[in-house]
Every structure is written in C-alpha cells, then in structure tokens.
N, CA, C and O atoms as a GROMACS GRO file, in nm:
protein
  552
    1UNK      N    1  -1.118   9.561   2.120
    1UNK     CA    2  -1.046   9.686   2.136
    1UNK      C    3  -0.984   9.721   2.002
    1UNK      O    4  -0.906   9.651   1.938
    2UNK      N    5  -1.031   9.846   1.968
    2UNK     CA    6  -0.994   9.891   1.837
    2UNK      C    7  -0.982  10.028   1.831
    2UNK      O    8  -1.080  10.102   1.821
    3UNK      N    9  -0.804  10.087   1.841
    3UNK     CA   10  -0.793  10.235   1.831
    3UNK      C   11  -0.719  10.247   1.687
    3UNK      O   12  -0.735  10.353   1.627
    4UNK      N   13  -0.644  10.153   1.630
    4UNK     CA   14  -0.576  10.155   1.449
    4UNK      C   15  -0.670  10.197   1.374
    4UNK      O   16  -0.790  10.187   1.402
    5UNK      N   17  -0.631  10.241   1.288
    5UNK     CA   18  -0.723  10.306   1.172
    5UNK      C   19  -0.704  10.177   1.027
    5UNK      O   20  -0.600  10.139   0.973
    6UNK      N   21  -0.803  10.148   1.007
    6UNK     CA   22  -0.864  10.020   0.910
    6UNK      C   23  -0.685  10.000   0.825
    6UNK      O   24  -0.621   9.895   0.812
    7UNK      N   25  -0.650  10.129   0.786
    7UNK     CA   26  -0.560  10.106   0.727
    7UNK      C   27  -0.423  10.006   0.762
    7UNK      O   28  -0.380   9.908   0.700
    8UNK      N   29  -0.390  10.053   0.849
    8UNK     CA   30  -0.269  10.026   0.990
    8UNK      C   31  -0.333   9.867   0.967
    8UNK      O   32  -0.270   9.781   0.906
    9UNK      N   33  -0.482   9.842   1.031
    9UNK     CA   34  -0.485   9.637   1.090
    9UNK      C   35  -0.486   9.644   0.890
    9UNK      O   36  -0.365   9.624   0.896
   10UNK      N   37  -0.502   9.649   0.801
   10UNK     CA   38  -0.528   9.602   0.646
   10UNK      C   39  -0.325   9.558   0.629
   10UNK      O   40  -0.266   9.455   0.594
   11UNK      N   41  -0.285   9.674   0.666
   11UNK     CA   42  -0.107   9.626   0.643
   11UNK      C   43  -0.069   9.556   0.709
   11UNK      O   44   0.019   9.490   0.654
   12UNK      N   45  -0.092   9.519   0.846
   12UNK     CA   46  -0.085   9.424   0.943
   12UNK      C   47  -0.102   9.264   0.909
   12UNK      O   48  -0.034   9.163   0.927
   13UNK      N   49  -0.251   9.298   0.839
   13UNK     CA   50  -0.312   9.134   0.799
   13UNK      C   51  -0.196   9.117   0.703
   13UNK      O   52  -0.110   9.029   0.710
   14UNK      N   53  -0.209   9.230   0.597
   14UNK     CA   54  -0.146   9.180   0.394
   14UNK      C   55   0.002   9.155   0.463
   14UNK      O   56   0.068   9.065   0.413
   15UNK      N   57   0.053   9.219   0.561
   15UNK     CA   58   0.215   9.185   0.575
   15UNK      C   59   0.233   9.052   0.671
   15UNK      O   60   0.338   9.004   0.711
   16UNK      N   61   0.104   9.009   0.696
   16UNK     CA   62   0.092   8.853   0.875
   16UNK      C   63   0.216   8.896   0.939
   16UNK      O   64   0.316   8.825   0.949
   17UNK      N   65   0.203   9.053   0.994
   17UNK     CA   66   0.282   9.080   1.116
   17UNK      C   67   0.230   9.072   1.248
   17UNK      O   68   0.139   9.142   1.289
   18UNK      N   69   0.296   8.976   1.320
   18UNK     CA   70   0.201   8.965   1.417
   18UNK      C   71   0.180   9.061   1.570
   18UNK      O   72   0.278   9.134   1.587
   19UNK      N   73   0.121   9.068   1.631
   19UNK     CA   74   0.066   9.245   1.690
   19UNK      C   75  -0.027   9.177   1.824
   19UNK      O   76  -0.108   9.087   1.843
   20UNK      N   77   0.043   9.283   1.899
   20UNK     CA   78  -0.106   9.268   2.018
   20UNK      C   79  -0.149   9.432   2.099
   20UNK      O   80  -0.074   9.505   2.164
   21UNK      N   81  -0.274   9.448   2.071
   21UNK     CA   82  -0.304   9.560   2.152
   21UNK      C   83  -0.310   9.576   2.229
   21UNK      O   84  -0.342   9.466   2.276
   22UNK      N   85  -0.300   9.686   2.357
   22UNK     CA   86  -0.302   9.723   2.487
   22UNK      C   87  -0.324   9.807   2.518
   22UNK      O   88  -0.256   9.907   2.496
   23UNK      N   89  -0.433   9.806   2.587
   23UNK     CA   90  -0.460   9.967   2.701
   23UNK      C   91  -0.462   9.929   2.841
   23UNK      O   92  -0.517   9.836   2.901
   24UNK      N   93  -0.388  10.024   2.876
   24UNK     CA   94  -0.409  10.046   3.036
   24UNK      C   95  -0.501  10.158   3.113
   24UNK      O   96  -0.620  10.169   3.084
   25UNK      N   97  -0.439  10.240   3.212
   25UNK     CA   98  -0.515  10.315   3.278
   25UNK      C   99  -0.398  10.346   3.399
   25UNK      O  100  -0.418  10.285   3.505
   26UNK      N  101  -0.301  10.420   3.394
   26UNK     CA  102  -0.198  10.434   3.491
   26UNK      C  103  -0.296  10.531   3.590
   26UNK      O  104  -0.412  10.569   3.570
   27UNK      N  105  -0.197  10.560   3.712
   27UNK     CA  106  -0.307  10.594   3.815
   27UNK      C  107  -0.339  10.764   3.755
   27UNK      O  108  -0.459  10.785   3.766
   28UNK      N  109  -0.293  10.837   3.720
   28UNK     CA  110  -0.352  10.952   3.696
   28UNK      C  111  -0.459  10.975   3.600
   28UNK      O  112  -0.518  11.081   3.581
   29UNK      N  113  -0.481  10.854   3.536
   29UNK     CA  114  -0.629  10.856   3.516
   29UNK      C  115  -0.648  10.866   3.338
   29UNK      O  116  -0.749  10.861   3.268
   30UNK      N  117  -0.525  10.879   3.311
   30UNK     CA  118  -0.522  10.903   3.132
   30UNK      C  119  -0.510  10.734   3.082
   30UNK      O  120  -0.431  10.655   3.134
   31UNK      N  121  -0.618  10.695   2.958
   31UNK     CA  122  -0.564  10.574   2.917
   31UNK      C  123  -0.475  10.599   2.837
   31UNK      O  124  -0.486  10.698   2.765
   32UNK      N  125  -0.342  10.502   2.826
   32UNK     CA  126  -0.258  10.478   2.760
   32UNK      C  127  -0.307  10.348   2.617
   32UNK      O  128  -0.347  10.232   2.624
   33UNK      N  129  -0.290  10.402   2.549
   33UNK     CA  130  -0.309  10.263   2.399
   33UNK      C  131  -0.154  10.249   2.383
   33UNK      O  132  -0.081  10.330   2.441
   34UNK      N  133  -0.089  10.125   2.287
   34UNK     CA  134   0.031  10.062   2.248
   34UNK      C  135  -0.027   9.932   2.160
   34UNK      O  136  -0.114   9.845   2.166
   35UNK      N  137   0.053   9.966   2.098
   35UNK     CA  138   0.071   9.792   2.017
   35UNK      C  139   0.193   9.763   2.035
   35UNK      O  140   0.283   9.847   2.036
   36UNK      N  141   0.207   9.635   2.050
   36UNK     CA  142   0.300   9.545   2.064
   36UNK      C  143   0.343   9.476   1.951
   36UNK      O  144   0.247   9.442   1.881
   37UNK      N  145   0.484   9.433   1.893
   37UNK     CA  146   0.531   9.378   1.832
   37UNK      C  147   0.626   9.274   1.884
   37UNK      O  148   0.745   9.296   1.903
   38UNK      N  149   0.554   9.138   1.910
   38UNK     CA  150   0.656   9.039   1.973
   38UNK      C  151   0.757   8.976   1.870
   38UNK      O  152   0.712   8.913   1.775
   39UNK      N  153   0.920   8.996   1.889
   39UNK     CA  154   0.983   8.923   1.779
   39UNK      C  155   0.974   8.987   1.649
   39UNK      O  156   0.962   8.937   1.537
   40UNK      N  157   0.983   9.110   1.689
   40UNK     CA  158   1.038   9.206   1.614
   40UNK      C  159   1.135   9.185   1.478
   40UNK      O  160   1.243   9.191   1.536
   41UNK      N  161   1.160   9.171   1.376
   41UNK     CA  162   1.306   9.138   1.333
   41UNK      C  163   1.365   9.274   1.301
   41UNK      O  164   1.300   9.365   1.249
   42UNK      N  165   1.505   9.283   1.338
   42UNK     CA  166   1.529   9.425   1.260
   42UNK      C  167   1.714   9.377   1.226
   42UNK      O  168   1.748   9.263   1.254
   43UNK      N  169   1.830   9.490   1.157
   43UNK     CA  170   1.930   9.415   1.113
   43UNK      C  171   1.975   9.521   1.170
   43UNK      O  172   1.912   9.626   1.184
   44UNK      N  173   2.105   9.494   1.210
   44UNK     CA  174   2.216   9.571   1.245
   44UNK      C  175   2.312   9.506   1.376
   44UNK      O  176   2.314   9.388   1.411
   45UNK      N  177   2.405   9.644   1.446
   45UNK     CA  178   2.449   9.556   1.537
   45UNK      C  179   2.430   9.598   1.648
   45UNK      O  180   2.504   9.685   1.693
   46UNK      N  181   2.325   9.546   1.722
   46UNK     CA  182   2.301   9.562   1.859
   46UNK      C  183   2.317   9.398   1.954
   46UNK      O  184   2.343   9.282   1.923
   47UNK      N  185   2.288   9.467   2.070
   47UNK     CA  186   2.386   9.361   2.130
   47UNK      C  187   2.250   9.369   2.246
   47UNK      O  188   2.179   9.465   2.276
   48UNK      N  189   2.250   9.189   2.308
   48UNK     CA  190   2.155   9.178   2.465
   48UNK      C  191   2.206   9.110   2.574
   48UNK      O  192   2.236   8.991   2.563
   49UNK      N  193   2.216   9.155   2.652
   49UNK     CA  194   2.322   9.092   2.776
   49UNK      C  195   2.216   8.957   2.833
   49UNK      O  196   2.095   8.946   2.853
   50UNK      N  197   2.352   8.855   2.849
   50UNK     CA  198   2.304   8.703   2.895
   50UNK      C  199   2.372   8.665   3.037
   50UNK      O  200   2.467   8.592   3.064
   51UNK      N  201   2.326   8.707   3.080
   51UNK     CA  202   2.414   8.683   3.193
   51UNK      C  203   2.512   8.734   3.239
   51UNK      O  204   2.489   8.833   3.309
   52UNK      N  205   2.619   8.704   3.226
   52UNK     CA  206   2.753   8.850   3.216
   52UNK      C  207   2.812   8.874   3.044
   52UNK      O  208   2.918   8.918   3.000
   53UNK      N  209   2.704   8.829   2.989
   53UNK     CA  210   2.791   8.814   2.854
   53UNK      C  211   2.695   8.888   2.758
   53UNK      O  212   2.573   8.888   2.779
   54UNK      N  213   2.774   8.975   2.615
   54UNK     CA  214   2.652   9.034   2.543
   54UNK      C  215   2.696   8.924   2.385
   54UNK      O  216   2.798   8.883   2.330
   55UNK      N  217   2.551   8.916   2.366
   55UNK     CA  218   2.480   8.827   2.271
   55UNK      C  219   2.453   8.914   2.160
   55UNK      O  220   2.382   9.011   2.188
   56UNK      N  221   2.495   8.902   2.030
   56UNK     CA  222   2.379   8.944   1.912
   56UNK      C  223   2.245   8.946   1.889
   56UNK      O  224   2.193   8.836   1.876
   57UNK      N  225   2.173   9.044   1.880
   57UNK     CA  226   2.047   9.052   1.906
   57UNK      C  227   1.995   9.080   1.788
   57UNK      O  228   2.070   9.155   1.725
   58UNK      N  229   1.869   9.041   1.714
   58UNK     CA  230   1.798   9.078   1.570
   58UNK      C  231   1.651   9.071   1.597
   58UNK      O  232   1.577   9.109   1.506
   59UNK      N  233   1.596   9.027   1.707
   59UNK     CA  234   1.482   9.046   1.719
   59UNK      C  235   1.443   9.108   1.867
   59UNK      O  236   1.519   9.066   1.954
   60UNK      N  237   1.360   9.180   1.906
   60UNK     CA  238   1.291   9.212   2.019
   60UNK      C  239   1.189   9.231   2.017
   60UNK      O  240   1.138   9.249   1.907
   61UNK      N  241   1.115   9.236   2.126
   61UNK     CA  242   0.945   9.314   2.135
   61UNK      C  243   0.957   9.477   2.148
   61UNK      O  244   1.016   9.551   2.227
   62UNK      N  245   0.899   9.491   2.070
   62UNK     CA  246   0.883   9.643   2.021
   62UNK      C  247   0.720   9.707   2.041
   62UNK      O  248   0.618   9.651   2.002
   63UNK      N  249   0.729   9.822   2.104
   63UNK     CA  250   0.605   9.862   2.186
   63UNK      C  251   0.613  10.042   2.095
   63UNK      O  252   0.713  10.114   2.088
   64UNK      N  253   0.510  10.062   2.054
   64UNK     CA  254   0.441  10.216   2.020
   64UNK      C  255   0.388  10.222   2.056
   64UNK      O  256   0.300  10.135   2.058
   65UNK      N  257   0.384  10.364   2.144
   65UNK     CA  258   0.245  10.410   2.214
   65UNK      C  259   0.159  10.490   2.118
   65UNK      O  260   0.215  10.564   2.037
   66UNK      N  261   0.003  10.480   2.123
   66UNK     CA  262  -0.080  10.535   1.995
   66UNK      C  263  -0.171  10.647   2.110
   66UNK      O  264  -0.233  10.646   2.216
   67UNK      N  265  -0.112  10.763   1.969
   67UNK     CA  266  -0.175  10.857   2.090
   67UNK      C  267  -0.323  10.910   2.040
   67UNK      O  268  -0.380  10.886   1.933
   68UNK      N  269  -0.355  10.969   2.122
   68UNK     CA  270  -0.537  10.952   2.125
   68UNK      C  271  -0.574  11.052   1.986
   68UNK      O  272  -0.682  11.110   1.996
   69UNK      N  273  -0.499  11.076   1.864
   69UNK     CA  274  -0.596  11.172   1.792
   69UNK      C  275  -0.466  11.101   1.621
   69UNK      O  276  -0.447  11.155   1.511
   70UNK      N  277  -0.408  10.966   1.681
   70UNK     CA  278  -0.320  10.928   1.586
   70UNK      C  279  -0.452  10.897   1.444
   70UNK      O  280  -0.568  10.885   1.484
   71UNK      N  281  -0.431  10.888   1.309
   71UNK     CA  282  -0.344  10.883   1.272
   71UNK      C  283  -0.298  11.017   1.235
   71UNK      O  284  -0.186  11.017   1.186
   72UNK      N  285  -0.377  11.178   1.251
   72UNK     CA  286  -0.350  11.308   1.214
   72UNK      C  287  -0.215  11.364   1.312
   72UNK      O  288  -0.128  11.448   1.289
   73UNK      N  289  -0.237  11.288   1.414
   73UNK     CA  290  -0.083  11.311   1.511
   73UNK      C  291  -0.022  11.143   1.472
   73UNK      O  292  -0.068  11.033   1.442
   74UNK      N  293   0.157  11.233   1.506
   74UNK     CA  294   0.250  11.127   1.419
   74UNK      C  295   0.270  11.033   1.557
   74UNK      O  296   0.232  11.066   1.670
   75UNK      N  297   0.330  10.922   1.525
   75UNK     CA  298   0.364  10.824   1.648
   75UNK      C  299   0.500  10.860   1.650
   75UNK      O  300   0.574  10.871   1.552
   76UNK      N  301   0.524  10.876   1.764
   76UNK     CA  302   0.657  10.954   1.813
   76UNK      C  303   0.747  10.869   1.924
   76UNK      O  304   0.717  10.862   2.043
   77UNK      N  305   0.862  10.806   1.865
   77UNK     CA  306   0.966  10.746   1.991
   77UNK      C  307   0.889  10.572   1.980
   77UNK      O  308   0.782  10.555   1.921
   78UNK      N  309   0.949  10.485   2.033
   78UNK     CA  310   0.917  10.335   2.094
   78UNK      C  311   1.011  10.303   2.204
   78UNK      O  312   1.102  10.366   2.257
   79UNK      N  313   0.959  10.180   2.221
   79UNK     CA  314   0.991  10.072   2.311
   79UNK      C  315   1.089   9.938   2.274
   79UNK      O  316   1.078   9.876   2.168
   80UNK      N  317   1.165   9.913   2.356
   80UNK     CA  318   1.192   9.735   2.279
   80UNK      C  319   1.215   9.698   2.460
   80UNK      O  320   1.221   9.771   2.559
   81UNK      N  321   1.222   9.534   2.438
   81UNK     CA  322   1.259   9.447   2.559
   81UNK      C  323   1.339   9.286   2.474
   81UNK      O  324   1.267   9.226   2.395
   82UNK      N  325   1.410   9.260   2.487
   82UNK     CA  326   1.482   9.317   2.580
   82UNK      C  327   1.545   9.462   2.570
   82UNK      O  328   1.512   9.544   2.485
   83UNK      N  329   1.670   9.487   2.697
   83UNK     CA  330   1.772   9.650   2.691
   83UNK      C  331   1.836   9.603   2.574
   83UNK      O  332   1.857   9.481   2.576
   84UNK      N  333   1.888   9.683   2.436
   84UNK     CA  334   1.961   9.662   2.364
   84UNK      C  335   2.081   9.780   2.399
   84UNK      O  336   2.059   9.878   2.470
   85UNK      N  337   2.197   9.754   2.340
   85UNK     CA  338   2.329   9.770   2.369
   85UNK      C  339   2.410   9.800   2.234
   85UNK      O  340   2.373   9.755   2.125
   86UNK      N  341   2.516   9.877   2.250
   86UNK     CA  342   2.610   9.836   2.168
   86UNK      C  343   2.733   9.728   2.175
   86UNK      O  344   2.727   9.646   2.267
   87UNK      N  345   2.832   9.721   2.096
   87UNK     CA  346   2.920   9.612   2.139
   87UNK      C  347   3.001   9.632   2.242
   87UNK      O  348   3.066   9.546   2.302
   88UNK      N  349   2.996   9.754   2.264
   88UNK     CA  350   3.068   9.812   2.393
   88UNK      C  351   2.994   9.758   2.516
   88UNK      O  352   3.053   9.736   2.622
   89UNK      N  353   2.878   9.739   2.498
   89UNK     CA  354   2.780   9.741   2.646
   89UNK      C  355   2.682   9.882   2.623
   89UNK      O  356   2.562   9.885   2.651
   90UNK      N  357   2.759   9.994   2.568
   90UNK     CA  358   2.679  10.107   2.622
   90UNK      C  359   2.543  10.136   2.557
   90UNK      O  360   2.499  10.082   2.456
   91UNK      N  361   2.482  10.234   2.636
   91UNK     CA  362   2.327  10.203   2.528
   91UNK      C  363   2.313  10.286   2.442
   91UNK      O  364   2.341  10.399   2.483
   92UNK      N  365   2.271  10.280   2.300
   92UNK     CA  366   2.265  10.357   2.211
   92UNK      C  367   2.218  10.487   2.214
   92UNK      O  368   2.125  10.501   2.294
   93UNK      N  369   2.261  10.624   2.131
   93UNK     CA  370   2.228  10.742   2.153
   93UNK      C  371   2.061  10.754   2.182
   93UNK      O  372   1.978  10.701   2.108
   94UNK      N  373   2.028  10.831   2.301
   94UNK     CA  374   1.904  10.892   2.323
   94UNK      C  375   1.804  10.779   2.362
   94UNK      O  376   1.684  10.790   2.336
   95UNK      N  377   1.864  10.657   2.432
   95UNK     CA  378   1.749  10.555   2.470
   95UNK      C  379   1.796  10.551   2.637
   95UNK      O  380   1.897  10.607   2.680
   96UNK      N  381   1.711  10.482   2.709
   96UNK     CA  382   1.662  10.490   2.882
   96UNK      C  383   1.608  10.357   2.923
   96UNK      O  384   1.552  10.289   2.838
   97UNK      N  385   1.621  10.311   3.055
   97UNK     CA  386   1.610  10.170   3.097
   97UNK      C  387   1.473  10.212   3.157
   97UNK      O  388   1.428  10.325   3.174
   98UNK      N  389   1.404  10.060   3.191
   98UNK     CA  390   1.327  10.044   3.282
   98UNK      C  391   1.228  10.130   3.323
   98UNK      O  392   1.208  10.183   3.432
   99UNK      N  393   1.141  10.138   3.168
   99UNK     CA  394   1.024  10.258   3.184
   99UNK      C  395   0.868  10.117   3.209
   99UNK      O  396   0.837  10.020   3.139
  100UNK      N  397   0.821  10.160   3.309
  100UNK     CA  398   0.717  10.026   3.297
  100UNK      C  399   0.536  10.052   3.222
  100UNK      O  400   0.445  10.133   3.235
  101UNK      N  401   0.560   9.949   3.159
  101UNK     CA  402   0.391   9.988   3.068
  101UNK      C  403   0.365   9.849   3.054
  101UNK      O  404   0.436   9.748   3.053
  102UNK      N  405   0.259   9.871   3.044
  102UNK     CA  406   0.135   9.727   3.006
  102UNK      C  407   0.211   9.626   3.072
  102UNK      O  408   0.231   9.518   3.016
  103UNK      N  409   0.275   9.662   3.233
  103UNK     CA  410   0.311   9.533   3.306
  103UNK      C  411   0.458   9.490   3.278
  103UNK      O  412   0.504   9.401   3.349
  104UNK      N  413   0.535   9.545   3.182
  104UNK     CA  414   0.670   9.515   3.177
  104UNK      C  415   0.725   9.613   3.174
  104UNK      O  416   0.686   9.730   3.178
  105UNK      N  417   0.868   9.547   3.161
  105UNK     CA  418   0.958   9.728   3.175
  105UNK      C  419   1.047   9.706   3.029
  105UNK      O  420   1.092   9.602   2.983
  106UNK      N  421   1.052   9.796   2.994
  106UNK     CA  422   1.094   9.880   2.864
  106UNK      C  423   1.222   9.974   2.834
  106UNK      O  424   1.259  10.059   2.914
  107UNK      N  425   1.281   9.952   2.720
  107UNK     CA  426   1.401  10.020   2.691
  107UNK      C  427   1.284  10.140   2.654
  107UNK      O  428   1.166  10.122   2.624
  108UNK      N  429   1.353  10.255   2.666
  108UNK     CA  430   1.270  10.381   2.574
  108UNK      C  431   1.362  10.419   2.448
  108UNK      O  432   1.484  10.430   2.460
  109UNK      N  433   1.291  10.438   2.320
  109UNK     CA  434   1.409  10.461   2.236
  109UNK      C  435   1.317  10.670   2.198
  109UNK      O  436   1.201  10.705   2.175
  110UNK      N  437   1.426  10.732   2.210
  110UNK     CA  438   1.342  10.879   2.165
  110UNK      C  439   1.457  10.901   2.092
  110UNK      O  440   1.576  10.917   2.119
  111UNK      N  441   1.356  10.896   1.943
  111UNK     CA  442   1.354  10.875   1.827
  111UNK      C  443   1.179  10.989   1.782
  111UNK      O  444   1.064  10.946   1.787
  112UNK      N  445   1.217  11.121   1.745
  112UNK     CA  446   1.124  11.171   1.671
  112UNK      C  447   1.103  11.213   1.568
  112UNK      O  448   1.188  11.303   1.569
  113UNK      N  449   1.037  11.224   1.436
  113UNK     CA  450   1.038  11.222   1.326
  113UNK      C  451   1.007  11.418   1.302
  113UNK      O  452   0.932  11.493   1.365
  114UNK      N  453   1.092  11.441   1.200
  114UNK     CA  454   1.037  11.600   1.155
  114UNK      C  455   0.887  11.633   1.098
  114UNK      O  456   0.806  11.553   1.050
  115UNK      N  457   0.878  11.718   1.110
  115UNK     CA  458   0.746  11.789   1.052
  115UNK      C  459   0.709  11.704   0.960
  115UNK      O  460   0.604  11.642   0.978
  116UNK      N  461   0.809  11.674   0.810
  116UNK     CA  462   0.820  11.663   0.732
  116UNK      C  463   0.826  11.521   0.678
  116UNK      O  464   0.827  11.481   0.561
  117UNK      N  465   0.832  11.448   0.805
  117UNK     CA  466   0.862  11.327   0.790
  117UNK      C  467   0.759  11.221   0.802
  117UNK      O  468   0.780  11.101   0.786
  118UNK      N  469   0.616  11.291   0.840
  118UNK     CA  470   0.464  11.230   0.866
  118UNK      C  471   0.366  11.332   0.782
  118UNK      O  472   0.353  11.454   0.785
  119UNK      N  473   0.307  11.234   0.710
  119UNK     CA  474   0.184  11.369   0.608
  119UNK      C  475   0.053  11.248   0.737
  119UNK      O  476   0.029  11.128   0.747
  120UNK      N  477   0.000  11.389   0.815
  120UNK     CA  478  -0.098  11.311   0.817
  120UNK      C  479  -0.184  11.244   0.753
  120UNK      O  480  -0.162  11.253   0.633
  121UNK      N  481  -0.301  11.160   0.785
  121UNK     CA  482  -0.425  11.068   0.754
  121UNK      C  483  -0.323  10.954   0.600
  121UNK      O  484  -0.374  10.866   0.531
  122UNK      N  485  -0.221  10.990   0.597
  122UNK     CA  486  -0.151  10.915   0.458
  122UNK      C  487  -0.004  10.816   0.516
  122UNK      O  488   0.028  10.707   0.470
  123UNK      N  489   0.057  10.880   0.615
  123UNK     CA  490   0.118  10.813   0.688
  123UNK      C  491   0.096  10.688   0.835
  123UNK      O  492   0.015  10.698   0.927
  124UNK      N  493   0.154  10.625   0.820
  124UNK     CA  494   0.081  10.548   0.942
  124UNK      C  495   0.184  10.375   1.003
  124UNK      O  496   0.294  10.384   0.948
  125UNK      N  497   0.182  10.317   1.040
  125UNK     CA  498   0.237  10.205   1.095
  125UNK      C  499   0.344  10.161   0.965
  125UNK      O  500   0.466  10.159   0.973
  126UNK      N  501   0.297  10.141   0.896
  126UNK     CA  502   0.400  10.094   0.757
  126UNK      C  503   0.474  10.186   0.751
  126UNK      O  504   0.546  10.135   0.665
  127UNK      N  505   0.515  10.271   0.766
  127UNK     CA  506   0.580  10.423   0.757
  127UNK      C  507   0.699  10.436   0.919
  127UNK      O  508   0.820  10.447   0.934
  128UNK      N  509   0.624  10.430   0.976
  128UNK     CA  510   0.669  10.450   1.123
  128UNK      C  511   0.794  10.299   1.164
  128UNK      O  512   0.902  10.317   1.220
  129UNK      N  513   0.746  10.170   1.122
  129UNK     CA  514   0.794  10.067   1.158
  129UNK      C  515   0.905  10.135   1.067
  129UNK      O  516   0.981  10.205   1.134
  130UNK      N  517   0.937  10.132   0.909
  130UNK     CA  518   1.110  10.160   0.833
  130UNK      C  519   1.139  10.262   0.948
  130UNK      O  520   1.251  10.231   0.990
  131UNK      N  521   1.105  10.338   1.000
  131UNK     CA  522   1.183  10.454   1.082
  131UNK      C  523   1.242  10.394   1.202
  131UNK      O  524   1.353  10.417   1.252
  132UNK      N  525   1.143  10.307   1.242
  132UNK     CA  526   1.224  10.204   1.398
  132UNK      C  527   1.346  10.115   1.340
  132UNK      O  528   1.452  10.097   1.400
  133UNK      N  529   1.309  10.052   1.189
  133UNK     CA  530   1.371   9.983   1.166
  133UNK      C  531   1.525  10.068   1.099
  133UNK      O  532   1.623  10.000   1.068
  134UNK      N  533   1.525  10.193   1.087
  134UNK     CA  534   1.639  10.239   1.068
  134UNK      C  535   1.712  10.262   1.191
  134UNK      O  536   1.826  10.218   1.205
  135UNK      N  537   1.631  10.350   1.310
  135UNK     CA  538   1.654  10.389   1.424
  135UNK      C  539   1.784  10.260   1.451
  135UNK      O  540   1.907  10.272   1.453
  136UNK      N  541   1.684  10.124   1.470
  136UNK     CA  542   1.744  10.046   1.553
  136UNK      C  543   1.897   9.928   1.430
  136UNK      O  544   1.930   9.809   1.439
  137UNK      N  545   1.931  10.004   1.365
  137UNK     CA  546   2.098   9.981   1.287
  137UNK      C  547   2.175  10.046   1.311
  137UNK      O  548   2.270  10.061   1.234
  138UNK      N  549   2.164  10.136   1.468
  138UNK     CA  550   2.290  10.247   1.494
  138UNK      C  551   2.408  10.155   1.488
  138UNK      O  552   2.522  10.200   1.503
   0.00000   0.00000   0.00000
C-alpha cells in the first residue's frame, strides 16, 4: 500500500521516523488513507490523564489523514491518542474527543494551514509535521 509521494517515504527513511499506513473503508463507501506516527515526540506543556491524575505528556500517536489528490491538496488538521490536555485538565483550543478511525479513537486537533502556508507538489510531510509540532506547544 502506497498513497505518499516518493518524496514524503525518502524523508521518512533519511529522518528513520517511524510510520505506519492505513486504509480503511467506513460504511459509506469512501476509502479513508492516514499515516500513523507511533511515539510521536513533540515539546511543550500538555498534559495525559492516569487515572485520576494528569501526567506530562511529550510523546503520542499522531494520525494524518491523506486526502485522495494530496500532495497538490494540503493535509489539513490531525489526530493524537492519547486525549491531550492542558494543566488545567481542559482541552486545548479547537480539538474534540473520541473520533474513531483505523479501529481506535482519536483526539481531533483542527488545525488548518492558510493558502499561503502549502505551495503545492513542493510542500509535503516534512512541512506539515513543524506545523503539528508547533500546533501541539499551546
């Protein structure tokens, strides 16, 4: 299974980030593509609840959905698992619980980039990950 563009798996290999692909087929009949990022690292201060207690969090699985005409359309919004938090508990601006894909359930983070902020066929996964990785230092 291969929907990345040579470029995207070439930064993947040169950076040994490690990745897993996924397609489904939800019932209305559209396939969904995603890559997965297990163990994510990213810096800032978010927080993951342990029980009744919230924990410092720096890594998660991080999910992009790849949409069917990427890389000329931009990748728009992600995923993480675990729910991340602030130190308050509350969840950071513009994210949503318990969206389910490829069998798990998912924080949604909507997070979209300007016009200006994707040149198609030149932009792509190396580009998109600094944007998650800013997103997620609220």
């Amino acid at each position: 299974m291969t929907f990345l563009p040579e470029d995207d798996v070439e930064f993947l290999r040169r950076k040994a980030i490690a990745y897993e692909l996924k397609s489904e087929t939800p019932p209305d009949g559209t396939v969904r593509n995603g890559i997965i990022f297990p163990g994510f690292q990213f810096s800032g201060n978010l927080f993951t609840r342990e029980g009744d207690r919230l924990v410092s969090c720096t890594t998660c699985d991080l999910l992009i959905l790849i949409p069917p005409q990427y890389a000329t359309t931009k990748l728009d919004s992600f995923y993480t698992c675990p729910y991340l938090t602030r130190q308050d508990g509350s969840g950071p601006q513009n994210t949503a619980v318990d969206q389910e894909l490829f069998g798990a359930k998912w924080q949604f983070w909507s997070r979209h980039l300007a016009k200006d902020q994707w040149r198609p066929d030149i932009d792509g996964l190396e580009t998109y990950l600094q944007h998650v990785r800013d997103a997620l230092k609220v």
